[in-house]
MDAnalysis code that builds the backbone (N, CA, C; Angstrom):
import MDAnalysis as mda
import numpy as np

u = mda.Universe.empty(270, n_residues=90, atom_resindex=np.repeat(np.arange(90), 3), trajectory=True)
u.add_TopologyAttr("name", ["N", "CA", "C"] * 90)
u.add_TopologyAttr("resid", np.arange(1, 91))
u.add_TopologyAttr("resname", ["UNK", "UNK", "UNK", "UNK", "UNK", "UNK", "UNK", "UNK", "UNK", "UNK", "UNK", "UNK", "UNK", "UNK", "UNK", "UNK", "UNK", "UNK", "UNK", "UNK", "UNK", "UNK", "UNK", "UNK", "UNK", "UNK", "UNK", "UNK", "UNK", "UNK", "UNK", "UNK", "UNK", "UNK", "UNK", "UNK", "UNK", "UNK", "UNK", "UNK", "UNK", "UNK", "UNK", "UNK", "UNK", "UNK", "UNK", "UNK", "UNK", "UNK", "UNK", "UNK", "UNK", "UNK", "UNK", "UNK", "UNK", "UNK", "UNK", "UNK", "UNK", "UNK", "UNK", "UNK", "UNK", "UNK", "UNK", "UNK", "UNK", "UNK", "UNK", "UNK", "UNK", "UNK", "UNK", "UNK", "UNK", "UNK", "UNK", "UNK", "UNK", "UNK", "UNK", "UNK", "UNK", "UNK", "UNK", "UNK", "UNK", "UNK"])
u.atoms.positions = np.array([
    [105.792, 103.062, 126.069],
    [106.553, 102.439, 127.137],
    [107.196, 103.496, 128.014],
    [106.903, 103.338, 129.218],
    [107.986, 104.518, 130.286],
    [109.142, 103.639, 130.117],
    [110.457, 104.834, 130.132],
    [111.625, 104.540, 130.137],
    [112.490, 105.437, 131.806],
    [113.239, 104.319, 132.618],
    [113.704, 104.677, 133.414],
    [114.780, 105.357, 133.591],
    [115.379, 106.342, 134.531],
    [116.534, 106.461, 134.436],
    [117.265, 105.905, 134.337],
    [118.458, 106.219, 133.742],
    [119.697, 105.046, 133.657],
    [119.586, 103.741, 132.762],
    [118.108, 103.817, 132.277],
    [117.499, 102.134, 131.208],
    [118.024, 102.273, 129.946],
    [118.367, 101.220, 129.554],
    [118.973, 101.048, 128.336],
    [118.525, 101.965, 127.360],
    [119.150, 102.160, 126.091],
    [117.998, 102.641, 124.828],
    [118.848, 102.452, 123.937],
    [118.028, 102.656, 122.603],
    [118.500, 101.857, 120.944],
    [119.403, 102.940, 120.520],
    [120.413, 102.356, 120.235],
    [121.237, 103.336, 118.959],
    [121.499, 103.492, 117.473],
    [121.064, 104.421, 117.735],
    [120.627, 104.615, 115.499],
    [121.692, 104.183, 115.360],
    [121.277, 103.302, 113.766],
    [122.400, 102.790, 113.204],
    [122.936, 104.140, 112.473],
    [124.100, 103.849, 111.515],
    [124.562, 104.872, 110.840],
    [123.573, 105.579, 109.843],
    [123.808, 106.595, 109.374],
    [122.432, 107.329, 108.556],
    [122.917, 106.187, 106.964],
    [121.521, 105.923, 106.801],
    [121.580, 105.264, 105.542],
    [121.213, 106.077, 104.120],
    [121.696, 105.409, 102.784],
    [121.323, 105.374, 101.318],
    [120.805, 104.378, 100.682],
    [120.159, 105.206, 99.701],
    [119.845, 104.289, 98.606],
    [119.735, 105.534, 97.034],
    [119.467, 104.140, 96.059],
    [119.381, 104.430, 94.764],
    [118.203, 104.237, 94.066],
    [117.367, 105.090, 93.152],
    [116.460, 104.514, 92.399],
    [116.892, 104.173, 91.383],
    [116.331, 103.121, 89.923],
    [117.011, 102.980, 88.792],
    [117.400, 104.401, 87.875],
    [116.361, 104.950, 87.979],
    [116.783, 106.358, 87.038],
    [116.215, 107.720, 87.789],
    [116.412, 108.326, 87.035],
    [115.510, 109.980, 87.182],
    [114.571, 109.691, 87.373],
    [113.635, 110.198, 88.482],
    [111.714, 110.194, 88.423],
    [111.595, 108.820, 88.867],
    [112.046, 107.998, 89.404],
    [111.915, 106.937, 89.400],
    [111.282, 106.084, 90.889],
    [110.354, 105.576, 91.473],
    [110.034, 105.398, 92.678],
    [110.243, 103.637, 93.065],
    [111.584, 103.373, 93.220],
    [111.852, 101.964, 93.300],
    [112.923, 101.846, 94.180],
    [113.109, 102.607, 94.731],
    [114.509, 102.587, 96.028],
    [114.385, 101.771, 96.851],
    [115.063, 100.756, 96.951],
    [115.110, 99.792, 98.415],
    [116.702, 99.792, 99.196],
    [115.921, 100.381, 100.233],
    [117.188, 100.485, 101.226],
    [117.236, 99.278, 102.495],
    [118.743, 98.909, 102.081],
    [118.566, 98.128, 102.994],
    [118.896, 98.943, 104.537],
    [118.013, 98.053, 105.847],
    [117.503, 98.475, 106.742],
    [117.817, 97.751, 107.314],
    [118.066, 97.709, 108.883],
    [118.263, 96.549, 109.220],
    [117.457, 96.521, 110.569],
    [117.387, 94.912, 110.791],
    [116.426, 94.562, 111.692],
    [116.811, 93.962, 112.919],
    [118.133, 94.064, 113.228],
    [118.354, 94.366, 114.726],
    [120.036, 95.385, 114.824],
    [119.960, 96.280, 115.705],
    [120.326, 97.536, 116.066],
    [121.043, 96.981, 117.459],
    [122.039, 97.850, 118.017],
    [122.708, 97.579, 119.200],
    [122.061, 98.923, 119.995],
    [121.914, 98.465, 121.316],
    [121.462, 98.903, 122.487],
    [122.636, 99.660, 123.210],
    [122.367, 100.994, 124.343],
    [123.942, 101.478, 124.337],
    [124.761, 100.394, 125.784],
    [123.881, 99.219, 125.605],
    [124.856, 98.423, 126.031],
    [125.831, 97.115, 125.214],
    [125.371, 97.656, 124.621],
    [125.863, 96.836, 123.365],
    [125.584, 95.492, 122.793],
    [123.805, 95.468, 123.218],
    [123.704, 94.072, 123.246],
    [122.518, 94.175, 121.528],
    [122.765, 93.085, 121.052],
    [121.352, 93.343, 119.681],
    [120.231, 93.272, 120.134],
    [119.584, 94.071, 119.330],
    [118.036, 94.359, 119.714],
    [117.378, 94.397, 118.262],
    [116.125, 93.023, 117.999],
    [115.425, 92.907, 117.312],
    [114.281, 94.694, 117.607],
    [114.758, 94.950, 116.074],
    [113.457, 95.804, 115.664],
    [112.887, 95.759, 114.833],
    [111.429, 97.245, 114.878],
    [110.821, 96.781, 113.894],
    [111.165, 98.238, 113.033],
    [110.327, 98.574, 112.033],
    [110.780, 100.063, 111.617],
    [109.707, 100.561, 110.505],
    [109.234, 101.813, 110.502],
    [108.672, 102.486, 109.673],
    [109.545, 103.641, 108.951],
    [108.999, 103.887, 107.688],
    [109.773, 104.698, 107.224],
    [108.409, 105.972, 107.261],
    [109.011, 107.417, 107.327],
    [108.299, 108.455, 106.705],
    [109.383, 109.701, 105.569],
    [108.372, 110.233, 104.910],
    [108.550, 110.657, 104.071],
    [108.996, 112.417, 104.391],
    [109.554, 112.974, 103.802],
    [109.508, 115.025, 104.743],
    [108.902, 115.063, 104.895],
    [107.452, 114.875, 104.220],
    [105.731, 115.411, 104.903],
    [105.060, 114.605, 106.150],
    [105.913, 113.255, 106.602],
    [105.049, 112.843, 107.213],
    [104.340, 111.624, 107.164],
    [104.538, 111.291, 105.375],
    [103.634, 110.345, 105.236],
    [104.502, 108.880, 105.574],
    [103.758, 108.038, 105.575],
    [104.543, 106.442, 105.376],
    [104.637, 106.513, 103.890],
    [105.518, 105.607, 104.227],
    [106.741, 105.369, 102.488],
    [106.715, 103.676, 102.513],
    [106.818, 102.977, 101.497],
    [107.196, 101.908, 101.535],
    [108.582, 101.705, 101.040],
    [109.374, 101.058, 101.596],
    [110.891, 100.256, 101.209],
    [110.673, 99.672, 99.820],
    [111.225, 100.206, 98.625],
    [110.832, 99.506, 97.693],
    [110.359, 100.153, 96.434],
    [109.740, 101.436, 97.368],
    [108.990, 102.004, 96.473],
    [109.024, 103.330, 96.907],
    [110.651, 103.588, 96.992],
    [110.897, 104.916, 97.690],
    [111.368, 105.978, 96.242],
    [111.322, 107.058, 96.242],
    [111.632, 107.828, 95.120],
    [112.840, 109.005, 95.668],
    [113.632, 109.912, 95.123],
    [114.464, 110.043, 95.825],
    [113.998, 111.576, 96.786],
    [114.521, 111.551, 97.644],
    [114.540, 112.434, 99.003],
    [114.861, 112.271, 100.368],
    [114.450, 112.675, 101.180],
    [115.085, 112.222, 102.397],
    [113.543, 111.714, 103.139],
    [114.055, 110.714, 103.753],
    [113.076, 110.105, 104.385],
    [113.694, 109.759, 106.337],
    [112.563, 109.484, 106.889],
    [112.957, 109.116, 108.273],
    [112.403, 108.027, 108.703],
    [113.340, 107.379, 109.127],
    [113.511, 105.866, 109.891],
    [113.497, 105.421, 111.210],
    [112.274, 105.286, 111.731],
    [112.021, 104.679, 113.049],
    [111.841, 103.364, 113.619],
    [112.972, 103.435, 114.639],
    [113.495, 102.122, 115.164],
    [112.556, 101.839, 116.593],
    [111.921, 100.857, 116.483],
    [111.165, 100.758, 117.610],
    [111.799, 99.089, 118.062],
    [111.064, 98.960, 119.549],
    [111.883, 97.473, 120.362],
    [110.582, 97.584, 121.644],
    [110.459, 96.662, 122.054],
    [109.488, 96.892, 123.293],
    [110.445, 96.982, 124.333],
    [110.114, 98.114, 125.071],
    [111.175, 98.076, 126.331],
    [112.188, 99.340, 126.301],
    [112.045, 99.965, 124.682],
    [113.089, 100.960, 124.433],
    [112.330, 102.031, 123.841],
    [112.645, 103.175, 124.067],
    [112.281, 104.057, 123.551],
    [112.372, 104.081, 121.568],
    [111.678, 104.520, 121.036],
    [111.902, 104.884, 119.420],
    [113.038, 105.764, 119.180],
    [113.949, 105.399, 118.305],
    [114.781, 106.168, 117.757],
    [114.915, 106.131, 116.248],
    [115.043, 107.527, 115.507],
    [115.374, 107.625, 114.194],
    [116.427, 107.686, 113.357],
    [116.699, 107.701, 112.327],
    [118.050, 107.510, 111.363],
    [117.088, 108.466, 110.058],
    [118.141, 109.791, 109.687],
    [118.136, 109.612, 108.099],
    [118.333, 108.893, 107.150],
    [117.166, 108.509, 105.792],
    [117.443, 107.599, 104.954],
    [117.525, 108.824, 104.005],
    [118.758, 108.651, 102.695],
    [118.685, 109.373, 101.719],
    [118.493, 108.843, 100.370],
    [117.733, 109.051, 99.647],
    [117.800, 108.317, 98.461],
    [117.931, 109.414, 97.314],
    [119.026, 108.649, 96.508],
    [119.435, 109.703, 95.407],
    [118.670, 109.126, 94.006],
    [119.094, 110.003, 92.938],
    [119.101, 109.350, 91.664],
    [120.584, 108.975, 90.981],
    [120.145, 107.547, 90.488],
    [121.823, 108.023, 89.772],
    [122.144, 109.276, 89.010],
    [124.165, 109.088, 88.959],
    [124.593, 110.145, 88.304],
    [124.888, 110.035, 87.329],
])
């Protein structure tokens, strides 16, 4: 999508967490959310992929712990990302 001067665009939500059940464990579901405020402050249904440090797609669910990246997409707005962190418990 071209984006105009002065045109709206999405604002990452706050950087998110999550937990797996244990050590080694690949079951993290973070909650995500599926509409985001615009910097006019209006909600904006999105959609979102997660990737992994390397790159890869990750599924919600079946995340293990590290840092992952979260892309917020909307038609009309440019993509924006959020760090997701997922730990192990302590």
């Amino acid at each position: 999508d071209t984006q105009l001067e002065g045109a709206k665009t999405l604002v990452a939500p706050a950087a998110m967490t999550a937990e797996t059940s244990g050590a080694g464990q690949a079951d993290a579901t973070a909650t995500i959310p599926s509409t985001i405020k615009d910097s006019e402050d209006n909600d904006v249904t999105v959609s979102h992929s997660i990737k992994d440090s390397e790159g890869h797609a990750a599924t919600n669910g079946q995340l293990k712990a590290g840092t992952y990246t979260v892309t917020f997409s909307a038609s009309g707005y440019a993509d924006v990302t959020q760090t997701l962190t997922v730990t192990d418990p302590a």
